[in-house]
C-alpha positions in Angstrom: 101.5 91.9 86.9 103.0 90.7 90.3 102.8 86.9 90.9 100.1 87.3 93.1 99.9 83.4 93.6 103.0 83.1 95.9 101.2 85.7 98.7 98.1 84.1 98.1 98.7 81.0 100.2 99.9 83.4 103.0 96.8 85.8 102.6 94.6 82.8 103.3 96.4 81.0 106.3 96.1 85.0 108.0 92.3 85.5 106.8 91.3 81.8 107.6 93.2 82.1 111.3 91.7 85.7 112.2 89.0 85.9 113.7 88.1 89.8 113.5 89.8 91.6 110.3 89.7 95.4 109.7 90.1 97.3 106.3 91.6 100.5 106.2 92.1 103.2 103.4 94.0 106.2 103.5 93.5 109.5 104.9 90.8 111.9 102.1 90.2 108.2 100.1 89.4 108.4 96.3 87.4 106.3 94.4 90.1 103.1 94.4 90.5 103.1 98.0 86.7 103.0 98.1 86.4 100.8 95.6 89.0 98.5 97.2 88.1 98.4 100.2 84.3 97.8 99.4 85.0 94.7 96.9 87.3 93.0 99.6 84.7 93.6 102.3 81.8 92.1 100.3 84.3 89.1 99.3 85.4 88.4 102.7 82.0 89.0 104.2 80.5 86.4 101.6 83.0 83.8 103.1 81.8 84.2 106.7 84.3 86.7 108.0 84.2 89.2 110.7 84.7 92.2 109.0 84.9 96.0 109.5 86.6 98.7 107.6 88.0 102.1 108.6 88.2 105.5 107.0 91.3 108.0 108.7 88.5 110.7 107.5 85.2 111.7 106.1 84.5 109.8 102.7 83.9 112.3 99.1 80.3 113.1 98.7 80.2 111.5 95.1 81.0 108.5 96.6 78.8 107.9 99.3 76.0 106.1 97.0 77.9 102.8 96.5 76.9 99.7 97.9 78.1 99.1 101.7 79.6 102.9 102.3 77.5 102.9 105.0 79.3 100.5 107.0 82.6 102.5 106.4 83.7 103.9 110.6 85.3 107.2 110.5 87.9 107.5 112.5 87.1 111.0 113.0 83.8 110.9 113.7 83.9 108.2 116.4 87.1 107.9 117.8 86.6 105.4 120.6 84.5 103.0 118.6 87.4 103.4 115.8 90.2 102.8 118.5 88.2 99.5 119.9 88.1 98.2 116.6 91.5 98.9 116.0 92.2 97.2 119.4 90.0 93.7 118.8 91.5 93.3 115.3 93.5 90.0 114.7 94.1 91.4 111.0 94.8 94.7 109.4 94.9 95.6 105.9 95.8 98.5 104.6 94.5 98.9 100.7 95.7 101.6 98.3 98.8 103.1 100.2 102.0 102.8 101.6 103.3 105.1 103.6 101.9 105.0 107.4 101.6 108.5 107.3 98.8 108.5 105.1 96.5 107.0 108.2 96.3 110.5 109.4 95.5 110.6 112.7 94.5 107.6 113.2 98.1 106.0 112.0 99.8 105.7 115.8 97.0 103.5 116.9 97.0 101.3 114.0 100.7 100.9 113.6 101.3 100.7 117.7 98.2 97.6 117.4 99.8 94.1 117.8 97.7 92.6 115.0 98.9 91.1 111.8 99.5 93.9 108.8 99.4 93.1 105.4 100.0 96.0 102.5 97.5 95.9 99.0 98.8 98.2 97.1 100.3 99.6 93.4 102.2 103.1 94.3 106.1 103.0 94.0 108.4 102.8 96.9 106.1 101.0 99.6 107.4 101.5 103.0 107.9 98.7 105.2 105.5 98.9 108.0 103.5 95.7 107.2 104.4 91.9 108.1 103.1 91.0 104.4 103.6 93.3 101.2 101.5 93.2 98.0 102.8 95.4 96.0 102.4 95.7 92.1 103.0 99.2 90.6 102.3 97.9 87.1 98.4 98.1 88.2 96.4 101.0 87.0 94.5 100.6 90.3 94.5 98.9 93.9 91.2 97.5 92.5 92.5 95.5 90.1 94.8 94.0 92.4 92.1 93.0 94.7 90.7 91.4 91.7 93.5 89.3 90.9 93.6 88.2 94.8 90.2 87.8 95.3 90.3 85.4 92.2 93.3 83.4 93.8 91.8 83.4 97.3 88.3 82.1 96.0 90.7 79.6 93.9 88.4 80.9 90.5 86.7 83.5 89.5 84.2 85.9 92.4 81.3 87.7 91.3 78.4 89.9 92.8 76.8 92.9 91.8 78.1 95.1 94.5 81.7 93.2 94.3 81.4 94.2 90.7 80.6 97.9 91.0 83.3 98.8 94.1 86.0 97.2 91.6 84.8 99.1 88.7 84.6 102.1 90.7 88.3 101.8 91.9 89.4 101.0 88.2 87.8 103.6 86.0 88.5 106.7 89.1 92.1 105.8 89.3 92.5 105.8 85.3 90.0 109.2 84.5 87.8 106.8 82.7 90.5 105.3 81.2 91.9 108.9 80.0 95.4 108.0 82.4 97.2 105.7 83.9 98.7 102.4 83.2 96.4 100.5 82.4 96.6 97.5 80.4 94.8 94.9 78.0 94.5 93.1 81.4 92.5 95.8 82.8 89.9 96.0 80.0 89.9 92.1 80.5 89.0 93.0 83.7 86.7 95.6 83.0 85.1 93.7 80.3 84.5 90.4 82.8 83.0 93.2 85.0 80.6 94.4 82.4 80.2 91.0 81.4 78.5 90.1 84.4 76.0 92.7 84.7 78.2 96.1 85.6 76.0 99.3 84.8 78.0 101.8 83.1 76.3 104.1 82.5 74.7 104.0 86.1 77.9 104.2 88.0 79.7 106.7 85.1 77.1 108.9 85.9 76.7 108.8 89.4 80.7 109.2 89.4 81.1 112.2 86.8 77.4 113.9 86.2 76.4 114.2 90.3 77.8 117.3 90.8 76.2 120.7 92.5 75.5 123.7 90.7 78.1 125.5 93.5 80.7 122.8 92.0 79.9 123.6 88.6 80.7 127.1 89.2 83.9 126.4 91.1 85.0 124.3 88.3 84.7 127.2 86.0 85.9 129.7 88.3 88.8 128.0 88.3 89.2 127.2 84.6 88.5 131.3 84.1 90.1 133.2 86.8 92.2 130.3 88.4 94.9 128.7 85.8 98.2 129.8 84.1 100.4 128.7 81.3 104.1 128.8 82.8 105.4 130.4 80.1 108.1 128.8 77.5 107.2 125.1 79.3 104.9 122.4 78.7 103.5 123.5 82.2 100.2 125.0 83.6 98.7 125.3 87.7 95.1 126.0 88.9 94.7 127.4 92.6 92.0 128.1 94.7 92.0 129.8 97.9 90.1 129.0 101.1 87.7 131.7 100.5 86.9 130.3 96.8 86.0 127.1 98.6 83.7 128.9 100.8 82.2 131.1 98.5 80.8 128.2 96.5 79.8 126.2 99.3 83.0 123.4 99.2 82.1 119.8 99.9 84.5 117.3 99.9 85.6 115.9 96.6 84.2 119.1 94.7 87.8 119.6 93.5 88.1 115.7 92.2 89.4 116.1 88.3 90.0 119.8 88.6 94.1 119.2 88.0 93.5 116.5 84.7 91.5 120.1 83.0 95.3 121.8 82.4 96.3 118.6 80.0 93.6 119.3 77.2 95.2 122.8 76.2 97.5 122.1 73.7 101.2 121.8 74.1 100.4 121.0 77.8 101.7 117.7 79.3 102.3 118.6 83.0 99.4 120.1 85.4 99.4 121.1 88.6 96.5 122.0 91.2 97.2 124.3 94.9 94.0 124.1 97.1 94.6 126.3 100.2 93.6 124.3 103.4 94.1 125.3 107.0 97.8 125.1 107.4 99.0 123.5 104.6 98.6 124.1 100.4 97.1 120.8 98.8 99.3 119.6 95.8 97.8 117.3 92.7 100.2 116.8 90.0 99.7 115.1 86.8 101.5 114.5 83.8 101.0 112.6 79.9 104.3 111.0 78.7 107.6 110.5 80.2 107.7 113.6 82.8 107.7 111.7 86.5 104.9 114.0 88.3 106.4 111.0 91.1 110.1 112.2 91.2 108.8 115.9 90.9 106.5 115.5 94.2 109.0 113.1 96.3 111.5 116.1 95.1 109.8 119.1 95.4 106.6 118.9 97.9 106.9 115.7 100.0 104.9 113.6 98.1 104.3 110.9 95.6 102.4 108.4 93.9 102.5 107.8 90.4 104.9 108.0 87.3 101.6 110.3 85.7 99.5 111.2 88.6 100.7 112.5 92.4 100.1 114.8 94.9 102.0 116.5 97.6 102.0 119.3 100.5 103.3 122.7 101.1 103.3 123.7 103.8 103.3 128.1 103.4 101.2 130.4 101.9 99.6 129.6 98.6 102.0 132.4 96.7 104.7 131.0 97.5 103.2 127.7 97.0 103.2 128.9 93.5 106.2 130.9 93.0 108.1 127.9 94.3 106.5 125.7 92.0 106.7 127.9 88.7 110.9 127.7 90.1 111.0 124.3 90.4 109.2 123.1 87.1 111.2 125.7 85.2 113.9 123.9 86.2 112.8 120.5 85.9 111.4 120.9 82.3 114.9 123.0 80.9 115.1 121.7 77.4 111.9 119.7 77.3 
C-alpha cells in the first residue's frame, strides 16, 4: 500500500479551496469505477461540498440500482449540460484510470479545462495528465484506495450505508468476488470493517451476479457452447461473439460482464481471452491466473492494458482476424509454458 498520508494534506488544501468539484470515471465504467466514484461523492457530499460526477458513457444495467447512480451526468446523453459542468469545475478527479484516452469523447474538454486534476487510481503505468497522482497498483481495486483516502481526509474512520455499499461494490467486482486479483489481508480488513458496519452481502451479491435476463442467460451459454476454443498445445482458450449474437439475444450493456473469467475453470487453462464485435472495432478482455502478464500481452499485442491478471484491449479489423492474430500471438507468447 502507497503512503497515502503524504497526498493527503494536498487532497484537502484542493477539496477545501474548490468550490465546485467533478468526478469522472472512464469510458463503459465497471463496477469499481462506480463504486468509486459513488463512495467519494457521498463522502465529499457529507462534508458540504459541491459535487457532481460524470460518466464518458451510458452506465451497465446491473449497476444502475446503487445508491446515488441517478445523479451520475452522461456525457453522451447531454452534452451541453456535461460540457458546462466540465467548464464551472474548480476540481477534477479522475477515479479508476489513467490514460486520458479512456474519457472517450468527452476527454478533449476535460483535459483542454483549466481546473485542477488529480489521478485515483491502481493500474500500472499512469500517464501524466494530472497536477496530482495517486497511484497504488498494489490495490485490488480503486475502491479501496478511496477508502484509505477517505479515512485520511476525514482524519479517522468514514461510514454510511451507501458509502459502504459503492466501496464494496468497487472491491468485490474488480476481484470476481474475490476469485482474482491482488487482493490482500488488507482488503478483507476492509471488507470485513464494511460488513462490520451493516454491508448486506447477500443483497448487493445478488443484485451484482443473480440480476441477469433470460436473453443474457442464453448468451452466456451460447457462448460457452458454440462460442469458445482451446488453442491447442497452450494453456490458452478465447470466446467471441459477433454483432449479430448480441442482437439476437437482445444485448444490453454489461450482459457480457464475466463472460472472459468462464475460459479459467477448464482445466489446464490459465490464460482467457474474450472478442466482442462492436461497430468498428473488436472488444478485447484478457485474463490470466499466475505469472502470465495478460498486461504486457495487451500493451503488446492490442493496445491495451490494465492489470498483471486482468486487461483488455482493441482491434481494430474484422473479428477473424481478431482471432487468427490472437491464436499467433499467444502461441508465441506462451512457447514453452
Amino acid at each position: 500500500m502507497v503512503n497515502s498520508g503524504k497526498y493527503i494534506k494536498k487532497l484537502r488544501e484542493l477539496t477545501d479551496s474548490s468550490g465546485n468539484i467533478l468526478l469522472v470515471c472512464h469510458v463503459n465504467p465497471d463496477g469499481d469505477a462506480i463504486g468509486s466514484m459513488l463512495a467519494f461523492w457521498h463522502y465529499l457530499s457529507s462534508t458540504g461540498k459541491i459535487v457532481n460526477m460524470l460518466s464518458p458513457n451510458y452506465l451497465q444495467e446491473f449497476l444502475l440500482w446503487m445508491n446515488g447512480a441517478e445523479n451520475i451526468n452522461i456525457y453522451l446523453r447531454n452534452r451541453k449540460k456535461a460540457v458546462r459542468m466540465i467548464n464551472e469545475a474548480g476540481l477534477i478527479i479522475f477515479l479508476d484510470f489513467n490514460q486520458p484516452s479512456r474519457l472517450g469523447e468527452a476527454e478533449r474538454a476535460i483535459i483542454n479545462s483549466p481546473a485542477v486534476k488529480v489521478m485515483i487510481d491502481h493500474h500500472v503505468d499512469p500517464h501524466t495528465f494530472a497536477d496530482l497522482i495517486i497511484s497504488d497498483t498494489s490495490c485490488c481495486a480503486t475502491a479501496e484506495l478511496i477508502h484509505e483516502i477517505v479515512t485520511g481526509l476525514n482524519r479517522g474512520p468514514y461510514s454510511s450505508t451507501a458509502y459502504d455499499e459503492a466501496l464494496y461494490v468497487g472491491i468485490i467486482t474488480d476481484t470476481g468476488n474475490f476469485e482474482h486479483g491482488s487482493f490482500t489481508g488488507n482488503t478483507l480488513r476492509i471488507v470485513a470493517s464494511l460488513i462490520d458496519s451493516g454491508v448486506d452481502r447477500e443483497k448487493v451479491f445478488s443484485m451484482i451476479y443473480n440480476n441477469f435476463s433470460v436473453d443474457r442467460m442464453r448468451l452466456q451459454g451460447l457462448a460457452l457452447y458454440s462460442r469458445m476454443k482451446i488453442i491447442e498445445g497452450t494453456p490458452a482458450a478465447c470466446i467471441w461473439l459477433t454483432k449479430e449474437d448480441l442482437i439476437n439475444h437482445s444485448y444490453a450493456k454489461g450482459d457480457t460482464e464475466g463472460f472472459v473469467n468462464m475460459p479459467l475453470s477448464i482445466k489446464g487453462i490459465s490464460v482467457a481471452a474474450l472478442f466482442v464485435e462492436k461497430e468498428g472495432f473488436i472488444k478485447v478482455s484478457l485474463r490470466s491466473h499466475g505469472s502470465f502478464s495478460v498486461n504486457d500481452f495487451a500493451v503488446r499485442y492490442f493496445n491495451g492494458g490494465g492489470h498483471n491478471n486482468a486487461a483488455g484491449g482493441e482491434f481494430y479489423d474484422t473479428l477473424d482476424k481478431a482471432l487468427g492474430y490472437f491464436e499467433d500471438s499467444i502461441r508465441n507468447e506462451l512457447a514453452g509454458i
